[in-house]
KOLFI-400071 format. One record per residue (C-alpha): residue number from 1; residue in one letter; x, y, z. Coordinates in pm, 1 decimal. Layout:
ATOM:NUM:A:X:Y:Z
...
END
This chain:
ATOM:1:X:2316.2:-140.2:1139.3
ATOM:2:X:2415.0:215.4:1107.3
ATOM:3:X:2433.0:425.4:797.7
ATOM:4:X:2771.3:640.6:771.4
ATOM:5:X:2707.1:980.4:747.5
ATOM:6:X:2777.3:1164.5:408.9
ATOM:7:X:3129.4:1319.6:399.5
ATOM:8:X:3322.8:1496.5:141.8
ATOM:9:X:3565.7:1168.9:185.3
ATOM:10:X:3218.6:976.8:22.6
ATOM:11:X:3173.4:1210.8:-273.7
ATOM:12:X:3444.1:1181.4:-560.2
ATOM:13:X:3581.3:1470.0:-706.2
ATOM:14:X:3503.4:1724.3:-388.7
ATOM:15:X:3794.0:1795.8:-212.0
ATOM:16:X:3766.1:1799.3:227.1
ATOM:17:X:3674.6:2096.0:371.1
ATOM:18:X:3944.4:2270.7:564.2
ATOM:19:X:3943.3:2581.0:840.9
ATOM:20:X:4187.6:2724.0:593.3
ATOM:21:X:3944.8:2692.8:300.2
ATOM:22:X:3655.5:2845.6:524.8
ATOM:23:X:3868.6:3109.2:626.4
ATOM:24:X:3895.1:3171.4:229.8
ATOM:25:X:3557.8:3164.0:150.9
ATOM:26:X:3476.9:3354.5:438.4
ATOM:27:X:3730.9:3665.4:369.4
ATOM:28:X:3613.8:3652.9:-30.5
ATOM:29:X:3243.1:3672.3:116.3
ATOM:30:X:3321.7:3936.6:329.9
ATOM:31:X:3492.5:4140.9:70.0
ATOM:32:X:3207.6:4095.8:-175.7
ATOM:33:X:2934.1:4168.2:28.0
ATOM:34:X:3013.4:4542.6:81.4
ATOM:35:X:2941.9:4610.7:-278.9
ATOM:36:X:2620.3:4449.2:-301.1
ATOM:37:X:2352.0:4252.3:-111.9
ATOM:38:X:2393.9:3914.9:92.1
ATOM:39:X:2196.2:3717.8:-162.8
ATOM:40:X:2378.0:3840.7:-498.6
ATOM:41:X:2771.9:3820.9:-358.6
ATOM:42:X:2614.0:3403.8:-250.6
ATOM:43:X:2517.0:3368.9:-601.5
ATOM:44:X:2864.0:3569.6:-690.9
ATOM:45:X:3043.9:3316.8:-496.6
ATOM:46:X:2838.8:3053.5:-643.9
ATOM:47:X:2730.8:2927.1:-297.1
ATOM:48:X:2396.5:2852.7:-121.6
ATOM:49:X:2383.1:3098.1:195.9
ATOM:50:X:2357.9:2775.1:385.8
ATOM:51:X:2689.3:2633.7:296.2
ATOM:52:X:2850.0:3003.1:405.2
ATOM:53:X:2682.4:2948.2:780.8
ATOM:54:X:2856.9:2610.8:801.9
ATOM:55:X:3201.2:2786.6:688.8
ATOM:56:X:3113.6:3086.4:934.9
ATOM:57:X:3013.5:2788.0:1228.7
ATOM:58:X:3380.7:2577.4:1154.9
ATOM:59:X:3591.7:2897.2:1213.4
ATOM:60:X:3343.7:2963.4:1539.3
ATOM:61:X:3236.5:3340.3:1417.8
ATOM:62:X:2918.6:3464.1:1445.9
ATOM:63:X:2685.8:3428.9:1139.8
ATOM:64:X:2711.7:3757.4:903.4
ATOM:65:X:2388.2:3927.4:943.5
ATOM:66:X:2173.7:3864.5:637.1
ATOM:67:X:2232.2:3516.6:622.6
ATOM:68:X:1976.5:3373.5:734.6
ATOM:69:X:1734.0:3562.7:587.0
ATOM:70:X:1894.0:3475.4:235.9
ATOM:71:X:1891.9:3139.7:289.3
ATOM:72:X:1513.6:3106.1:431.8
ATOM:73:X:1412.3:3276.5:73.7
ATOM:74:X:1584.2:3061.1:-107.5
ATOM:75:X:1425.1:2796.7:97.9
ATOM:76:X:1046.9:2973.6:31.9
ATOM:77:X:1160.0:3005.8:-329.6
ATOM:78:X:1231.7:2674.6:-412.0
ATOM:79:X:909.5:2545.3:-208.2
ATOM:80:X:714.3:2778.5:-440.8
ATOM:81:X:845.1:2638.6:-800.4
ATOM:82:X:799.5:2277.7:-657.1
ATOM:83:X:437.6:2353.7:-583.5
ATOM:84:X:329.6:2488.7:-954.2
ATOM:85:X:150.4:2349.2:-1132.7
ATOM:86:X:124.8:2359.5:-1503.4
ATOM:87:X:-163.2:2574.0:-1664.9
ATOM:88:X:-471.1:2439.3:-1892.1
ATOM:89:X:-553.2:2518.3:-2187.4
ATOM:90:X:-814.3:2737.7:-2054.7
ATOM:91:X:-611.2:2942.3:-1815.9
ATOM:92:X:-376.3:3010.7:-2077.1
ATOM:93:X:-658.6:3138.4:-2341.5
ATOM:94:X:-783.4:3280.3:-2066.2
ATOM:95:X:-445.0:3500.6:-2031.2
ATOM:96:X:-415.3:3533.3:-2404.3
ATOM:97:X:-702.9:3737.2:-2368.7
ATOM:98:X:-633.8:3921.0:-2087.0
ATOM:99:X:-257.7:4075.8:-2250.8
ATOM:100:X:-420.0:4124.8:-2591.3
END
């Protein structure tokens, strides 16, 4: 038995995903990006660099440059937080001293 892939159509409350919507998010990307870096007009836009390539790939335009790059560090980022590990007691007397 096959498993349907997930669609917008399987998540409630998200609306599909249109060329004209890409197109959108796309030109308000574009305009942002001017003013500052790649990685702050994503977080502007309140979108993972990732889900920007897949608008970019749907209209069939070639990836902004920077893209990528933002969304491998946010890749290395999040791999880094879900490999801490919480201090002792020790380490954190240990720092104690250190800043005093």
């Amino acid at each position: 038995m096959t498993v349907p892939a997930r669609t917008v159509e399987h998540q409630p409350g998200r609306r599909a995903l249109t060329v004209e919507r890409a197109a959108e998010d796309v030109s308000e990307f574009e305009r942002i990006v001017p003013h500052s870096d790649v990685d702050t007009a994503c977080t502007r836009m309140r979108m993972h660099p990732r889900t920007l390539i897949r608008r970019y790939r749907l209209l069939g335009r070639a990836v902004y440059p920077g893209l990528w790059y933002a969304e491998h560090q946010r890749r290395r980022i999040a791999a880094d937080v879900a490999t801490i590990t919480p201090a002792t007691v020790d380490e954190l007397l240990d720092f104690a001293e250190v800043i005093r």
